[in-house]
Structure formats: structure tokens, C-alpha cells
N, C-alpha and C positions, 0 to 999 in steps of 0.2 A: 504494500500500500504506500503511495508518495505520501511524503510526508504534508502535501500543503491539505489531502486529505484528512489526517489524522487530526489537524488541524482544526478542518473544517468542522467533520463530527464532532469529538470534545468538545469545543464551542455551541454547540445546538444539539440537547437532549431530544427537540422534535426533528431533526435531519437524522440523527441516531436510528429513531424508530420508524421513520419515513421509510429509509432506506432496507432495513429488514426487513417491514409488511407492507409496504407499499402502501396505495396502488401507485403507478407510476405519478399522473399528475400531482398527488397531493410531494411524494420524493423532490421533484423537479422545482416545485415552487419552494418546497423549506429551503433545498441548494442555493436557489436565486438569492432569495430570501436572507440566507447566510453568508453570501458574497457579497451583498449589497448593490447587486449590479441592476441597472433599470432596464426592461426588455431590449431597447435601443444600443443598448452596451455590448449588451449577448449577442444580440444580431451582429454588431461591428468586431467579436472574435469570431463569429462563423463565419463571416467574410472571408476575414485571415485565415482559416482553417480552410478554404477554398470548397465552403459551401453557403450557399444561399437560402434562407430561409425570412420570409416575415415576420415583420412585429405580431403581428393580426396570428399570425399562426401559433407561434412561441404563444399568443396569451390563450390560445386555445387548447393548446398543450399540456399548459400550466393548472388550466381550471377545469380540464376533464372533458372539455363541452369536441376536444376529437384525440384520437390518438396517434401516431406518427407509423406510418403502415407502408412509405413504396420506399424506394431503394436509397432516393437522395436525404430522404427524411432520418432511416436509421442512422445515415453518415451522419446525420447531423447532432442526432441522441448521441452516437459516440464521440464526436467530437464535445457535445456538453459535458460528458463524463471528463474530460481533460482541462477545460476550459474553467468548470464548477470545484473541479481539484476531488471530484470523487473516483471513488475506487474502478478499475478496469470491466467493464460488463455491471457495473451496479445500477444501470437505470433499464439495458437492454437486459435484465433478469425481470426485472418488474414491469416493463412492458410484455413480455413475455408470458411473465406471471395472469399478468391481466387477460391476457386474449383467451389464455385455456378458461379461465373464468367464464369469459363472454361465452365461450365455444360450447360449457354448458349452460348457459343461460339459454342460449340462444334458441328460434323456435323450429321444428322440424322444416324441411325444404324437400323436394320431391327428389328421388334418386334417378341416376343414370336410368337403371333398371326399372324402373317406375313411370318414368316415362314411354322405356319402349313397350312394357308391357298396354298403356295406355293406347299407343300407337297401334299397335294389334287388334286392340279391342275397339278403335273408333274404325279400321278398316273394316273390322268383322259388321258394327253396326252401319256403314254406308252401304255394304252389300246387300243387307238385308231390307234395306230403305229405297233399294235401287237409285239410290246418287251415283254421278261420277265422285272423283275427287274434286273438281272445281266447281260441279253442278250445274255445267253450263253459263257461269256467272263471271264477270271479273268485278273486283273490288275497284272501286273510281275513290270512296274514301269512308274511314270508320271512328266516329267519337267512341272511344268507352271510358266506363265512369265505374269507377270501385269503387264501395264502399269500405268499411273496415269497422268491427265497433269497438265497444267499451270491451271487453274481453280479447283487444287483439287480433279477433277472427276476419273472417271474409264472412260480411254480411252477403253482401249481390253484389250485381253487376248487370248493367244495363247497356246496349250500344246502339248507337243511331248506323244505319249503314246504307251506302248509296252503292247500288252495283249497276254493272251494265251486261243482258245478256248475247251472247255472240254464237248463238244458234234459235233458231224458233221454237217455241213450246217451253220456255220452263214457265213453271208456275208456284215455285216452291225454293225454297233454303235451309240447309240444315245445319245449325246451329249447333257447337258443341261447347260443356262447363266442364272442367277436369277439376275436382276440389280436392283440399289440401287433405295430407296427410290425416288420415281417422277422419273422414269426413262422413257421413250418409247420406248417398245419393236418394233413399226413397224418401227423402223429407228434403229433399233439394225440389223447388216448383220454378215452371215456367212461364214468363208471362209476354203475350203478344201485345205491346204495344199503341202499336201504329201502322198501319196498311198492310195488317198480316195474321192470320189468326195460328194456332197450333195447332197439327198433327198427331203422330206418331212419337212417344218418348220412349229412349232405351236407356235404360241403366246399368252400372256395372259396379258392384256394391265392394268389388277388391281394389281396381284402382280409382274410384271415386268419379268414372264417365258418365256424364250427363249426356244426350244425344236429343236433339228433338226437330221435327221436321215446323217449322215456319211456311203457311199456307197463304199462297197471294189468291187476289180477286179475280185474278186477268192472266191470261198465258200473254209473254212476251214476245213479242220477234227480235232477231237479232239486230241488234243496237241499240235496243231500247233503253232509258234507264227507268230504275222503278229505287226508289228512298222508302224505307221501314223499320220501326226499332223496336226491340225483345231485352225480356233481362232475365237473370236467371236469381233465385232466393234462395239464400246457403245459409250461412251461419250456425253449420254442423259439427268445423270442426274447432281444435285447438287454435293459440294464436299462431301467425303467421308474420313472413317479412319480406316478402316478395310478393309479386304478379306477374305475369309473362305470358304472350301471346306467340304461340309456333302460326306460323306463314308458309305454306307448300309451294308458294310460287311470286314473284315479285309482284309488287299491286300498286295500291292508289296510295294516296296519304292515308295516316294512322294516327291518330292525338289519344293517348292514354292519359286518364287525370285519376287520380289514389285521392281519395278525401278520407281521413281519418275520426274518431269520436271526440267530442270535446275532453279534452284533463287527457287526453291520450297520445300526445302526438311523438313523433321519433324523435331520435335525437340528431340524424341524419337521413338523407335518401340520395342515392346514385342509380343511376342508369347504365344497361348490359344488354349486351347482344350475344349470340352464340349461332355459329354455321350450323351446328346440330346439336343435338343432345349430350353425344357423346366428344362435342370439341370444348377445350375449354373457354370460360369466360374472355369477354374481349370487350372495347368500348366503352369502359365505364369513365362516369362523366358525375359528378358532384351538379344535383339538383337542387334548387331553392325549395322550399317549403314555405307554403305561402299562410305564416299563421293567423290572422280573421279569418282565412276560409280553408287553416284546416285543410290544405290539399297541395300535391305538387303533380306535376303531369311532365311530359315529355310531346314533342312534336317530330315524326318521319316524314318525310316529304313526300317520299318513294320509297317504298317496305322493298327488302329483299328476301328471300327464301330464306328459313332461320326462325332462328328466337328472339324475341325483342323484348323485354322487361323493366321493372320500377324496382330496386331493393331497398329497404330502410334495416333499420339498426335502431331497437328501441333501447339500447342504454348505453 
């Protein structure tokens, strides 16, 4: 241990116990705290350490509200640990410390496997419904609207959707809800809207498939457009921290908006994409949370083939 360490601790019985039980933020602010250094200070030795980091973040840091997660950030934890005069790996333990924490906090998310079995099972029910897989339909553009309640869960979800058909005769859309982990699809309902009444529903009570055929007024001819909107009522399962929509084939614009229960909101939310199920995450993007209204969204322009999603972090 350097000595300006040794230093440091002795001098502060709360930087002593900071640093043994953590969590990282509360560690990092005693340090500061017992340097006597103003954020503005820190930032101009990470400089010199030949890493960059904000004021805005360092106090974010500091008071828990994020924690330091991609590559240049760690550099920068360890460089605090030099800078602060604490021990080698004494702050990268405790942020450490912290994520396995989180990682059981955290709430179930659907697996690899989960999905493709889900996949299986929405082919099995479009056969049986006699859909193609695109239904004769392109997507021109789709609002959906999550809710989320006071327990965390996925309440519904509702979507407006403008398609246009490119063969004559359809008459129909089939709409699908995959709910989360322990969910029960036969107390999952669905409800038509707007220019469209319900069908046929199939369920699948192991990976949580909701299936149901959306009945138009009118067969369309190819070109036509036809606008109508459906939701599905969940609120089955556990809490949740994601949403994601799989896309089979490139489409319209997409606007997904997450509104949350009042006293319940994340503590962050980022945005992710994925070429498949089984590729890993990509695109993530730090989303605003818009607190009067309780909700963040995202905008695609042009969907492509893949996964598209909302994640949040409620602690």
C-alpha cells in the first residue's frame, strides 16, 4: 500500500469503512472528500492521466445516480485509485462488488433459448392461422406504447399501425405478445381498437405467446393503405427491465414510448438492437427519461431485420 494511502485512511475512519463495504459511490466520495479536491481538480488529474472524463459524470459517480461500466471509464476508476492515493484495485473491487449485487437484484430477461423456442411456436401458430410470415402486408409505420406498473411489471401495450398491402385480398393481421418470464398467457386479453375487430387467439402457456388474428372491414388491393390499432392486457408476470420488438424484415418507421407508474420510475434507460437472438447486444444509446410524463421512447426511421428495444435499470 503507498504510503500517501495509508495516509489517506488513518485520517478518515468513514474512507476506512467506505472502502471495505462499499458501495463504490458512497468509497469514491469519502476519497474526494479526504483529498479535499473539488470535482474540477479530479477532472484536471485525469486529464494528466490521459483520460477524459466530466465534471457532470465524476458527480454522478460520486452520488450513485450511475456507475462507470465501458472501457475508458474503468481507466479512469483506476486512475482515481492513484490520483485519490488509495490502495491498487480498491475502488475496481467495489464497483465490482456492486454489479454482482445489481446482477441479483436484477429482474428476469428472456433467454437465448426462450426466444427461439418462442420462435417455433409463433411459426407453429401462423401455420395454423394460415398467415404468410408478412401477411401480405408491409409496415409504412408503428407507435407502440408500454405501459409498466406499480409492481414493475408489463401492464399492456397498445400500437397504432399503418400498413400497406402488396397483393389483393388480405383482410386481416396477426398480431403477436411474447410476455415476460412467468407470465400467463390465458389471463393475457386482447383488445381491437380501431378499424379492426379480433379473430382467432392462440396461446402458449411455456413461452408466454400470445397470437391473435386482427379482422379488417374490407379486403384490400395491392397498394392500398389501411391505419388500425390493438393492445394486448398483461400484467401477469414479475417485474421487468426491458421491451423489445423482433422485425422479420426491414419496414416503415417504428416510435416505441415505455411510460412507467408514478413513485416508480428507473434510475436509467438505454436503447439496443441485436441482428438476432442469438448475436450479441449492439447500439446502445443513453435515453432521456422524461419525468412529468413518466416515459422515454426511442425513434427508427427505417427498422431493419433484428431486435430493437428500451432497457432501464431500476437501481
Amino acid at each position: 500500500m503507498p504510503y500517501g494511502a495509508q495516509q489517506a485512511q488513518a485520517g478518515s475512519p468513514e474512507l476506512e469503512a467506505a472502502l471495505r463495504a462499499g458501495p463504490f459511490h458512497v468509497a469514491l466520495r469519502a476519497a474526494i472528500t479526504a483529498r479535499g479536491l473539488p470535482l474540477h481538480r479530479v477532472r484536471h488529474h485525469l486529464t494528466r492521466h490521459g483520460v477524459s472524463v466530466g465534471v457532470t459524470s465524476l458527480s454522478y459517480w460520486q452520488q450513485g445516480a450511475r456507475r462507470p461500466q465501458r472501457t475508458e471509464s474503468l481507466r479512469a476508476v483506476r486512475a482515481l485509485e492513484e490520483i485519490l492515493e488509495l490502495p491498487e484495485e480498491s475502488l475496481i473491487r467495489l464497483l465490482a462488488k456492486d454489479e454482482e449485487h445489481a446482477a441479483r437484484q436484477r429482474p428476469r430477461t428472456r433467454s437465448y433459448r426462450s426466444l427461439v423456442e418462442a420462435s417455433g411456436v409463433l411459426e407453429r401458430f401462423l401455420a395454423e392461422l394460415g398467415s404468410p410470415p408478412d401477411g401480405g402486408l408491409h409496415t409504412v409505420g408503428r407507435h407502440e406504447r408500454v405501459r409498466i406498473g406499480v409492481g414493475r411489471e408489463l401492464l399492456g401495450h397498445d400500437s397504432q399501425h399503418i400498413v400497406r398491402a402488396h397483393r389483393d385480398g388480405v383482410d386481416r393481421y396477426v398480431a403477436v405478445h411474447h410476455g415476460d418470464p412467468g407470465c400467463s398467457p390465458e389471463h393475457v386479453s386482447v383488445r381491437a381498437l380501431e378499424n379492426c375487430r379480433t379473430g382467432r387467439v392462440r396461446r402458449h402457456r411455456e413461452t408466454g405467446v400470445v397470437v391473435a388474428e386482427l379482422l379488417f372491414d374490407a379486403r384490400l388491393r395491392a397498394g392500398d393503405t389501411f391505419l388500425f390499432r390493438y393492445g394486448f392486457e398483461d400484467g401477469t408476470a414479475g417485474p421487468t427491465s426491458e421491451y423489445l420488438r423482433a422485425f422479420g424484415a426491414a419496414g416503415g418507421q417504428y416510435a416505441l414510448q415505455v411510460r412507467f407508474a408514478d413513485g416508480e420510475l428507473p434510475a436509467r434507460c438505454h436503447r439496443f438492437t441485436q441482428h438476432s437472438a442469438a448475436a450479441p447486444r449492439g447500439g446502445g444509446q443513453d435515453l432521456a427519461l422524461s419525468g412529468p410524463h413518466r416515459s422515454v421512447h426511442l425513434v427508427e426511421p427505417q427498422v431493419r431485420a433484428g431486435i430493437l428495444g428500451i432497457g432501464w435499470d431500476w437501481d
